[in-house]
N, C-alpha and C positions, 0 to 999 in steps of 0.2 A: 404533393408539395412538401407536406412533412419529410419524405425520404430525402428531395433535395436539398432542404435546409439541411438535417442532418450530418449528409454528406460534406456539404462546405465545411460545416462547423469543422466536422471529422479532419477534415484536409487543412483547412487553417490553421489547429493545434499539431499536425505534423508537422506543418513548415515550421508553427514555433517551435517543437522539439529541435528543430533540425539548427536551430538559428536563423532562418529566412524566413522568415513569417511574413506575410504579405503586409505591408505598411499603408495604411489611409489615413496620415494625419489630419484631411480637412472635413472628414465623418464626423458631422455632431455630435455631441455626447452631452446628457444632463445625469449629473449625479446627485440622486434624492435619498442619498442617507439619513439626513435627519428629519424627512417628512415621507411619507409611506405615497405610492404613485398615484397622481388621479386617474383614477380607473374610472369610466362609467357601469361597466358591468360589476355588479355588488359581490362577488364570487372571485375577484381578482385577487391578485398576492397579501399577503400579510402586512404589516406594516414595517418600514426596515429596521425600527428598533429592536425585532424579535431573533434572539439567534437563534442558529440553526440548532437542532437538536440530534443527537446520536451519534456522536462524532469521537467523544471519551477525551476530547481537549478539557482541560481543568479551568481554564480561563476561559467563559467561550466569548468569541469574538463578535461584532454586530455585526450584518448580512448585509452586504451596501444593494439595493435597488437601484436598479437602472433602465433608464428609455432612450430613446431614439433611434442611432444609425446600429442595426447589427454589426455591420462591419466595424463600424467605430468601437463598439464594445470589445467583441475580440480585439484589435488593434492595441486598444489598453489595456486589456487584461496581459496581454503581452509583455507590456515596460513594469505593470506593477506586478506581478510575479513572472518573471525571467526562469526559464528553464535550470538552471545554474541552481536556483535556490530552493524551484517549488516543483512537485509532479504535479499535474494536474488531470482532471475529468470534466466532461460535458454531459448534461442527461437533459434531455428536452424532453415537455410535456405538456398537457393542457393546463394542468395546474400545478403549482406551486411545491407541493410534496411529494408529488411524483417526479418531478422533476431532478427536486434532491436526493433522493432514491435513488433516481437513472447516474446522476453524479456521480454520489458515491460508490458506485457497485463500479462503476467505468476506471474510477480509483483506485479500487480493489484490485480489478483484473492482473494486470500485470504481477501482483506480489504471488496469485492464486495459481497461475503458471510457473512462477520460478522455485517457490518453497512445494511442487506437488513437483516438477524436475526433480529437483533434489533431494527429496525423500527417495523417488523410485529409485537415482542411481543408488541410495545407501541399499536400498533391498535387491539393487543388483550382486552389488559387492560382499554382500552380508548374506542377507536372507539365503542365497544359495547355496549357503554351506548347509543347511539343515529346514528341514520344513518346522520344527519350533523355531525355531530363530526368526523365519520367516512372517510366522504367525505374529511372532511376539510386534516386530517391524509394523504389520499389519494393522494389529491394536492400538499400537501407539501414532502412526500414523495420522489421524484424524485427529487427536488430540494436540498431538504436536503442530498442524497447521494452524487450528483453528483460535489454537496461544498465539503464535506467532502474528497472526493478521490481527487480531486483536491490538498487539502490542505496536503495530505500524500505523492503524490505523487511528489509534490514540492521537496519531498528529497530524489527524487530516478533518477537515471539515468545509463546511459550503461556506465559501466568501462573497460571493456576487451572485445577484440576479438578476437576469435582461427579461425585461416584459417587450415584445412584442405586438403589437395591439393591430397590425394590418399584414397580409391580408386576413386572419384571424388570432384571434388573442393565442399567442403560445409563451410558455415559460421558460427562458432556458436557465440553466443554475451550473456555477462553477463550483468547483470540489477542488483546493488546494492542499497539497502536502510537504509539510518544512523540512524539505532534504537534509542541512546539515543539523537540526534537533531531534530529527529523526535516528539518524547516522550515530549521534554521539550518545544515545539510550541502548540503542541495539550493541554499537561496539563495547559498553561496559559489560550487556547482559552477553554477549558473546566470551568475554574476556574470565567472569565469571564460571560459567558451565566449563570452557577450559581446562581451566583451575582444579574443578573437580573430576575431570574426569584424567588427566594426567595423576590426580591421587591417587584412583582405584587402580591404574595398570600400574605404580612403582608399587602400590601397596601388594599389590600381589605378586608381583615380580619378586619385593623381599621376604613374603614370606616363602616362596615357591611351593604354593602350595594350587589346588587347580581352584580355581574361581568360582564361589557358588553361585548358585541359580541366585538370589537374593541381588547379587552383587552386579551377575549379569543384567537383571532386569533395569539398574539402577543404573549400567556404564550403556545400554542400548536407550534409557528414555535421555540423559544427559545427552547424549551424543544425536538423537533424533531431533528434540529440542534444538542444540545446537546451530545441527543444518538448517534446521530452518529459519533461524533467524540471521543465520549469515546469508543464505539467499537473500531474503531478503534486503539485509545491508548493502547487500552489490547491486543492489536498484536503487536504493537511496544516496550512497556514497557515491561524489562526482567523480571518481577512478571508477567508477564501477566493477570495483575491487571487493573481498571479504577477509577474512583472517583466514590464515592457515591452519591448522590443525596441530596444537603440537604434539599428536602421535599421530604419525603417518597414517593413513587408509589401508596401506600392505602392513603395517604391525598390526593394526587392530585388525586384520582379518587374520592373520595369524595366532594371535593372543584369545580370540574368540574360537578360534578350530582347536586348539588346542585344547582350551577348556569345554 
């Protein structure tokens, strides 16, 4: 029964991506934000004054509680965060904290695939000029994703919970993420690393001298950094767009084989 719940959930937040999301305005819905749900089992959710925790939002926001029609709840979670503004996640569970776990990892996903994409092309296009280079890619690697979702996830956190109570108590928890406050943090910090990393190749272009290791390590973690947080931005920003690079991919691979 769990799988099939699951799967609806799964399938109903596709259509919302998609804009068609299946509609039940005449699904009940009671929303018990400011008194926590009556549960009879003493083990049920929290009470909804509690926010959610580990999310690295600065303001955290109250966890609205909700009962009645499942469908009804998706239905509205639909009109109050709109694909347009918010990604979102679904994590079902028996209880309450597991739930929001399954959430937010569901949230995660998609950044974890597109900043680990983009790292490998840069160790396609790079790394294989040399097995240091490679290496170096390699090291930084890990560190560089694990910034980047950090710094995405900062604007994500569990907004709703649907208690369940028939045919057994299950938890489900939304995980929402603020696409264009997301958007406008990354494109600074994008615009930023940029910045610096167009320094180091004029800087060395005028002295014409070969680039040292120091210098390298310093235009390889700027530049790893980077990508990954522009990946990321092309998930968050509604173009589904990122910034361009402003030294092409073919100079820096050439400016790097050289040195």
């Amino acid at each position: 029964m769990a799988y099939r719940i699951a799967a609806l959930i799964a399938a109903l937040l596709m259509a919302w991506a998609g804009g068609c999301a299946h509609r039940t305005p005449d699904a009940p819905e009671r929303d018990e934000t400011a008194s926590p749900p009556k549960i009879a089992d003493k083990s049920g959710p929290p009470p909804a004054a509690i926010p959610s925790k580990g999310t690295g939002v600065k303001k955290k926001m109250p966890v609205k509680v909700k009962t009645g029609d499942r469908l009804g709840w998706v239905d509205n979670a639909v009109k109050t965060y709109p694909p347009d503004r918010f990604l979102t996640g679904v994590g079902i569970a028996p209880d309450r904290k597991t739930a929001e776990q399954r959430a937010l990892v569901e949230l995660k996903k998609p950044f974890v695939r597109a900043i680990s994409g983009r790292i490998t092309m840069q160790r396609e296009s790079i790394g294989k000029l040399s097995d240091p280079l490679d290496r170096k890619l390699i090291a930084l690697a890990a560190a560089s994703r694990e910034s980047s979702l950090e710094a995405v996830l900062a604007f994500g956190r569990v907004a709703e919970i649907f208690v369940e109570k028939k045919p057994q108590a299950t938890i489900y928890a939304l995980a929402v993420l603020d696409r264009p406050a997301c958007t406008r943090q990354l494109e600074s910090r994008v615009r930023q690393l940029d910045h610096q990393l167009k320094k180091i190749v004029e800087r060395s272009r005028q002295s014409k001298e070969r680039i040292q290791p120091d210098q390298q390590s310093e235009l390889l973690q700027i530049l790893t950094r980077r990508e990954a947080l522009d990946a990321a931005m092309a998930l968050t920003n509604k173009t589904g767009k990122g910034i361009s690079l402003p030294v092409s991919q073919q100079t820096l691979v050439g400016f790097l084989k050289k040195n």
